[in-house]
C-alpha positions in Angstrom: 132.1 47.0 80.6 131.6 43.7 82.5 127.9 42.4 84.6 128.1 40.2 86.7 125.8 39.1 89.5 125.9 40.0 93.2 124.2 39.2 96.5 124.1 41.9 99.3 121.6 40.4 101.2 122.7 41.9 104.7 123.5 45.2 106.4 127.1 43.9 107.0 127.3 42.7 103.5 126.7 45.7 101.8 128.8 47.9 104.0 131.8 45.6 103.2 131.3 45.9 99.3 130.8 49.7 99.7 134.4 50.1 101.6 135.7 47.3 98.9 134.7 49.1 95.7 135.4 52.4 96.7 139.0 51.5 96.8 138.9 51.0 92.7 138.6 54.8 90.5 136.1 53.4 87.8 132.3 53.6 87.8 130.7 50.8 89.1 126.7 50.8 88.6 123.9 48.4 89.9 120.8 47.7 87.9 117.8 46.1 89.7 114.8 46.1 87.4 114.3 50.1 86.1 116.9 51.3 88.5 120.0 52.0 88.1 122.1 53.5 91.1 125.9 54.6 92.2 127.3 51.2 93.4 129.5 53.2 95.9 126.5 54.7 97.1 125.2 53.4 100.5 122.3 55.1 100.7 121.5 54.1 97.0 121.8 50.4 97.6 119.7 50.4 100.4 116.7 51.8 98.1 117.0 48.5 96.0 115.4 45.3 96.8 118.2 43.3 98.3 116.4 40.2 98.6 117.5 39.1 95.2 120.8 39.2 93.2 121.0 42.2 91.2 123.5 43.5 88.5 126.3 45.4 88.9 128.1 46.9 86.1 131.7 47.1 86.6 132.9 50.4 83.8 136.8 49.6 83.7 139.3 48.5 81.3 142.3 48.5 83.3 142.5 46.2 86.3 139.3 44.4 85.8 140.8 41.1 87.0 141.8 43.0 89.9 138.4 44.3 90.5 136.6 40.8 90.1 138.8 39.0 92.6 138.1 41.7 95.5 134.5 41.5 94.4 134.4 37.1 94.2 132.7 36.9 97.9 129.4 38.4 96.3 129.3 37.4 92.9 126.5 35.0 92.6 126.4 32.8 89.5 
């Protein structure tokens, strides 16, 4: 499992990273304080706090570098 940190701090910004991850098959979670949520849930992400970076852990072994580099427009360091 890899975290890393993104951003989805507009409407247009989280549909794009919806359509983006659900192109990969692995599970993708984010974590934002006690919740965790699908990350290829739309509805889910919108019942976070999006006015902050928040966690997403990325469950895959296999193409990981793959997944990263679609995901390198709202990875926040």
């Amino acid at each position: 499992m890899k975290t890393v940190k993104i951003s989805l701090n507009s409407i247009d910004k989280v549909k794009a990273f919806v359509n983006e991850i659900t192109k990969f098959d692995s599970d993708f979670d984010l974590v934002s304080g006690r919740y965790v949520i699908d990350a290829k849930s739309i509805m889910g992400i919108f019942s976070l706090d999006l006015s902050k970076p928040i966690d997403l852990n990325v469950h895959a072994q296999d193409h990981l570098e793959a997944i990263l580099t679609a995901l390198a427009p709202y990875i926040v360091e």
